[in-house]
Structures are given as C-alpha cells and as structure tokens.
N, C-alpha and C positions, 0 to 999 in steps of 0.2 A: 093642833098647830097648823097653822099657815106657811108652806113651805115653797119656794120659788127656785127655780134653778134656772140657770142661763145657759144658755145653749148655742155655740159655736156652728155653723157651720161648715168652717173654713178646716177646724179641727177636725170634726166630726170626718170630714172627706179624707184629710192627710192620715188617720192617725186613730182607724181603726180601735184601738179599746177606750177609747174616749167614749165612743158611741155606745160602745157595749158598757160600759162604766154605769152615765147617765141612767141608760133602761132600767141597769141594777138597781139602782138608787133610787132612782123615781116608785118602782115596781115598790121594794122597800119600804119606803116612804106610804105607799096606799097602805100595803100589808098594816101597817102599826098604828094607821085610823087618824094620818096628816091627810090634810088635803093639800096636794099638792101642783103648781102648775110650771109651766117651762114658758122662759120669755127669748126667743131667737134672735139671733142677731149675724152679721154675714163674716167678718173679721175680726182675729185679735187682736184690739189695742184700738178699733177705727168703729165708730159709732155713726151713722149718717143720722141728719133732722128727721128725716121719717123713723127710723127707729128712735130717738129721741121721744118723738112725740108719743110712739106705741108705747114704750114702757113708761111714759109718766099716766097711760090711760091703763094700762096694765095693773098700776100701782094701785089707784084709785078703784078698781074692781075688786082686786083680788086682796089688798090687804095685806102681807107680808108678813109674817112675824122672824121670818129667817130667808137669811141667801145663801143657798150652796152653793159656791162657785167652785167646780173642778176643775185644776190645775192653775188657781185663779188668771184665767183665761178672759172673764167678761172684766176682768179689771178698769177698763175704760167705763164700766158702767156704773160703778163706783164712784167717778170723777164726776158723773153729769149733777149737778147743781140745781135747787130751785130757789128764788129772790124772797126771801125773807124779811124784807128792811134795811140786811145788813149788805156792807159794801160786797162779800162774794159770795152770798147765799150760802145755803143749807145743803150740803150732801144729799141729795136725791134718796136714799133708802133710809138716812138720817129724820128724814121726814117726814118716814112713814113709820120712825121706829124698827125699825128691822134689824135686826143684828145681821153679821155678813160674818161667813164662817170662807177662806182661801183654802179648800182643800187639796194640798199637795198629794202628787202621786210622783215627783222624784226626789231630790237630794234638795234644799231650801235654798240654798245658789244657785239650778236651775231655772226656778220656776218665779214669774215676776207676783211673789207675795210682796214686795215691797213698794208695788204702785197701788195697791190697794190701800180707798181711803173709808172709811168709817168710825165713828166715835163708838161703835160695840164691835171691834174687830176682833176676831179668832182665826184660830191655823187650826186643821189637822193635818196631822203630821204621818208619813210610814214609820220615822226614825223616833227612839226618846232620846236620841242627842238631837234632834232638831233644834229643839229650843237655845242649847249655848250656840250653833251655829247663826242661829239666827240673830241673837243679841252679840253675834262676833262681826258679823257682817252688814246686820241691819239694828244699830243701838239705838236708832232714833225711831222703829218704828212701836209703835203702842200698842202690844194685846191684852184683851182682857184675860183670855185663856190658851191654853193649848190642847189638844185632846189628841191621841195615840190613836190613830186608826187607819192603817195600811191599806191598802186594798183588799177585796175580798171576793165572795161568788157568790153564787145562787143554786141551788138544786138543778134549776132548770139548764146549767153548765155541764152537765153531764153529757157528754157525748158518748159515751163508753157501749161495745156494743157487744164486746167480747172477754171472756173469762179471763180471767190475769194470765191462765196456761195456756190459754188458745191466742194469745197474741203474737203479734209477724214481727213487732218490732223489741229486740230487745233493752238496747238503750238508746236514749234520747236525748239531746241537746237542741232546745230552741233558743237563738238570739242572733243578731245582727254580729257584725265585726266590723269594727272600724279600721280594717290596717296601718291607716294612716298616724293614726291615735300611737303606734308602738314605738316611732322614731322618736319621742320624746318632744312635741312640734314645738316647744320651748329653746331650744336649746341657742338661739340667736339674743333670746331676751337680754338685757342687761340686769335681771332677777334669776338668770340663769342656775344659780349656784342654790339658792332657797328653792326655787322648784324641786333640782334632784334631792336636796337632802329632806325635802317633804315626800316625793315619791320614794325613797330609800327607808326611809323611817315605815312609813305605809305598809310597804311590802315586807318588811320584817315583824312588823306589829298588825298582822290584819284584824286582829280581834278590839281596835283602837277605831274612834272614827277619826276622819280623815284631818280635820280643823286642830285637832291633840296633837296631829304628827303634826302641821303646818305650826303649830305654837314651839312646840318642841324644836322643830328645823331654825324656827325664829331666834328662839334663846340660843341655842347652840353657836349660832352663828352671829351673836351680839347685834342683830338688827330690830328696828320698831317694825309691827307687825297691825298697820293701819287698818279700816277695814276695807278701804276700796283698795288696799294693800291685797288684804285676803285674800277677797272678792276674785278677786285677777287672776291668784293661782291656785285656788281650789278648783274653779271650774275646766282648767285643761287636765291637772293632774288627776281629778276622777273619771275623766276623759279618758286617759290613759292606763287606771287603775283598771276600770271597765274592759279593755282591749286585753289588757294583757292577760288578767283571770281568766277572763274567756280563753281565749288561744290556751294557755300552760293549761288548763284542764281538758280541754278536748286533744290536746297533743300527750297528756300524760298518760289516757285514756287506750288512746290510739295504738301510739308508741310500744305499748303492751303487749298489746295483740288481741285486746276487746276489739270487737265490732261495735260501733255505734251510727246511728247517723244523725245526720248533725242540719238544721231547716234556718235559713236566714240568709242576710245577704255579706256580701264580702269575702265569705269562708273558699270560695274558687279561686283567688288569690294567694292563697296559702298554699305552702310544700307538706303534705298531711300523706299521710303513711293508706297503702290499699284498705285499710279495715277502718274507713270513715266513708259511708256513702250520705252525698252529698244530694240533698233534699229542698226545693223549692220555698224562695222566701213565702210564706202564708198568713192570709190574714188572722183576725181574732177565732172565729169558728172554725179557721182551721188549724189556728192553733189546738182548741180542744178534740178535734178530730185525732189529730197525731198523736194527743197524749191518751187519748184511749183505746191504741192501738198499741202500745208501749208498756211494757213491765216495769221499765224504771223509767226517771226523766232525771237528768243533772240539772242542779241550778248552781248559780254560782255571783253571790249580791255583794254589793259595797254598804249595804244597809244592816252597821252595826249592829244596831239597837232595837232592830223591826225587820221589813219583809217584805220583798217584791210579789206582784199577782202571781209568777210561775208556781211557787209552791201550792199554793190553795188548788191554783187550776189544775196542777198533775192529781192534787189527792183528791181530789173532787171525782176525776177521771178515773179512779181506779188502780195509778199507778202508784210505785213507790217514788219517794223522793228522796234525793242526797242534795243536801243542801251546805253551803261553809257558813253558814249564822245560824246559831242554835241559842242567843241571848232570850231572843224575844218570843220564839214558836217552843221553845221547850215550858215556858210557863204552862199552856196549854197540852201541848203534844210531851210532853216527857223527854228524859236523856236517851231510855231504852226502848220506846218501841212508838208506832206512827212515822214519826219526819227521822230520818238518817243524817249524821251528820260528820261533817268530813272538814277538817284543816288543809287551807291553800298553801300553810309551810310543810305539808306531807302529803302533795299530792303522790306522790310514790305507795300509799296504802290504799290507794282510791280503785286500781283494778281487783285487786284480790278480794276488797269488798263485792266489790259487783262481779263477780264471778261466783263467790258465796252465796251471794243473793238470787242472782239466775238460776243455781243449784239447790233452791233452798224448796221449791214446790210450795207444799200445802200453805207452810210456814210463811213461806214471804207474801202467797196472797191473802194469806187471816190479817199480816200487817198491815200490807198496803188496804183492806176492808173496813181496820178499825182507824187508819188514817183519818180516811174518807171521812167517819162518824164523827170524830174530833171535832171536821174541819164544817163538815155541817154543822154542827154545835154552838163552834167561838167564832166562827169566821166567813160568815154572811153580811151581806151587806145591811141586813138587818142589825146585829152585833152591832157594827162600825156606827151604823145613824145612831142609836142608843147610846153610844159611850160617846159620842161628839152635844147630843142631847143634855147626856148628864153634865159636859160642860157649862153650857152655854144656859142649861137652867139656873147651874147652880150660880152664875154670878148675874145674871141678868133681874 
C-alpha cells in the first residue's frame, strides 16, 4: 500500500510529540512493507499556491492509496479541489482515490476532524466512546469507519539505562497544569448552571465519558442539548476535568508524605507540600529520559474508553505505571499485574499503594519487566497501523 502522510511544520515546532509521533508511524509504516512518503506543508488550516501545486505533482508521482493525517492537522488539504466538469470540482485525494484516515491523538471536540472533507473518510480514535461523541457533536459528518487506536511506541523509545533498584527517582508525575482551568472559567456564561452540573456529574462518575455526564446534566435540568450546544461545554469542562485530576492526585500524593517529583509547566504556581520537587517542563526525549530513571510514573486520563501515550512511554521505559483507566489497557495488560490501577474517587489508597510498591524489590521490577513485554506486544505503532488498516480494508 501507498501511504502518504502530511506533515506540519508549524505543529511539528510547537508540539514536540507530534514529530516524534510521525517518525513512529512513518518508520512503522516501512517495517509492514508500505511504501510510504510525507507531503510538508508550513501551517495549520493555511495552504499557499506553491504548496497547492507541490502536492497536486506529489499526487500524480506517488499515487496514494491512503492519507494519514495526524491530529487532522493537514485538514485544509483535504479542501483543495480539482475541476472535473462539475461546477466545484473534485476533492483533491477524491481524485486520486485515496481514502483519508483523521487520526486523533486527543478528546474528538478538540481536534478539527470535522473540516475534514473526503467521500472515503475515517477517524482513529484513542477513545471507543469517540464515536457517540462524535455523532453528538458532529451528526452531519460521514464516516465510513472508525478504528481504536491510541497512541503508541517503538522499542527504539527506550531510554532506560538503569535497573528498576538502581533508580534516583522514585515517583514520577509528568504533565502541564493549567491553573487557570480550576476557577471553573465558565461560571459568567449564561449556560452556567449545565456546565457545573456536567462537571459534577463527571467527577462523581469518572468511570463515565464525559458527553454521558453532559446528557445526563441536560435531562436533569429539562434543557435541549444541541450540538454546537455540546460542542461549547465539553471543551472547557474537560479543560477543567484535566486540571483538576492532575492537581488532586499529585496533592493526594504529596500531602502523605510520598516524595515524588513532579516535570511540567504551571505546577510553581501551586501551594504543594516539601516532598514534591519540582522538575523542568521537558520535551518528548525528555520525557522518556525521566521515566527511565523512575520506578513508578503516575498517570492520570479523561480517556474512558482508551489511553493516553504516558502509559506505553513509562512501561516501555521500565517503569511501573498507576494509571485511573483500566477499561481499555486491561483487555491487553490484565486487572492483576503489568499497568496498576487506581480510582480518582479514592485517591486516599493511592500512597500506601506506592509505598507498597517502592518496598516491594524483586517483585515490582519482574512487574514493571513483564509490563514493558505486554507493551511491546499490543502497543506499537505497528499494532495501531494494522488495526486502522483492518478498517479501512475492510470497507473500502
């Protein structure tokens, strides 16, 4: 198969595993015997005539039989058209037959899958509720498929350089902090009253995705539940859901009397107890740096149904993980050993665990080893091409 992938620059600069993403993918891609090429371009959403022209000569060389687009990002290139007879032409990849796969890597309300145009359109998705979100938000737009494929790694993500006993760091927390996000930045709207009782709902039911609490806040409160209705208050409230997990688990952490430290930005803003030391925002390789210097790594996702990259990256690395989503990685990893799993309505059991763990020797590094194995197994970026493949074969 003929496989093309668009390439951001603009992304690429801002947004470090974007880049590291692609390579995965691309690399991937050779491995399984595609031939595969990358078409650049400089912004999202802005096409100049000279790139216009490169990828219509682009097309014409290389032949396409699929578009990956990450984070559908090249969406505008989606848009460019060629004159067919008819009064507004032909979809530019329509033309060459191409199917075009929008592969999200956050929540399906972030990311503009919805200006993506193609008559063979597909999602992959991190979440398996993506799809009711998507036909809650986006009922007009037409896929032929969906396919379940979170992000993932490579072997060659291994940064690890030290035996799980001989590491400096004991626990780990990587992620940004929005503090802003915790005021609740709603609370002016004249939808004021559905925001919290969708955030309310959320934080009592984390095991729910988010659009279920937003339904649920709707009926409760006898209101119509439009989609640019939605639209509007999903994307601050997981804004918000996002901030606050964070915080309450590295404070529940803290607050104990764990040591942990903690790499991103925002987190100096915070009133955080001595046994948090505070660690440099880092990019993607350094992210793997840090987790293979780490026995444990906390994660902590709004992804019901699936799986943010931090997971794969710690177990890749060597470490263990505690993660609060065990729907989608326990299919693979098990209830009882590999990925550890922990409820955001009790984070109160979350230090004794890891203190358990730190104490545990032999035992917690055979786990965190047979992690790793797991994780090589299902959840390679190879894995992920393959089951987006199986979609996209099977209806094309």
């Amino acid at each position: 198969m003929r496989i093309l992938l668009p390439f951001c620059h603009a992304a690429a600069s801002a947004l470090p595993f974007y880049r590291h993403f692609h390579s995965g993918i691309a690399d991937a891609a050779q491995a399984l015997g595609h031939a595969v090429s990358r078409f650049e371009f400089a912004a999202v959403g802005q096409i100049s005539s000279a790139e216009t022209d490169a990828l219509y000569r682009h097309l014409i060389a290389q032949e396409p039989d699929l578009v990956l687009d990450l984070c559908c990002w090249g969406h505008a290139l989606s848009r460019l058209h060629v004159w067919d007879g008819s009064e507004k032409g032909q979809a530019m990849f329509d033309a060459v037959d191409a199917s075009y796969v929008g592969w999200l890597f956050d929540q399906a309300y972030l990311q503009p899958l919805s200006m993506l145009r193609s008559e063979r359109l597909y999602a992959a998705v991190p979440d398996e509720f993506h799809g009711e979100q998507i036909a809650l938000v986006y009922p007009e737009l037409e896929l032929r498929g969906l396919a379940l494929a979170p992000p993932a790694i490579r072997a060659a993500d291994d940064r690890s350089s030290r035996a799980w006993s001989e590491r400096d760091i004991g626990v780990l927390y990587i992620g940004n902090l929005h503090a802003e996000a915790l005021t609740r930045l709603w609370s002016a709207d004249a939808d004021a009253a559905l925001f919290d009782a969708c955030a309310d709902i959320a934080l009592a039911h984390p095991d729910q995705p988010l659009h279920r609490s937003l339904q649920q806040a709707a009926a409760a409160l006898a209101t119509e539940l439009t989609p640019v209705r939605a639209l509007g208050i999903l994307r601050p409230v997981e804004y918000f859901l996002r901030a606050r997990y964070r915080l309450d688990l590295v404070q529940a952490v803290a607050r104990a009397g764990v040591h942990l430290c903690v790499a991103g930005q925002g987190w100096t803003d915070m009133d955080l107890p001595d046994t948090v030391s505070l660690l440099a925002a880092t990019d993607y390789d350094g992210l793997f740096q840090l987790m293979g210097r780490a026995k444990i790594c906390l994660d902590v996702s709004t992804y019901v149904g699936g799986a943010d990259d931090r997971v794969f990256s710690a177990s890749v690395n060597g470490a263990l993980c505690l993660t609060n989503m065990d729907r989608y990685l326990a299919q693979t990893y098990g209830k009882d050993h590999g990925m550890i799993y922990y409820s955001t309505l009790r984070l109160h059991e979350v230090p004794e665990l890891l203190r358990s763990l730190l104490g545990a020797g032999a035992r917690a590094e055979e786990r965190a080893l047979r992690s790793r194995d797991i994780t090589l197994a299902h959840h390679t970026w190879s894995n992920r091409l393959q089951e987006i493949l199986a979609v996209t074969s099977a209806q094309d």
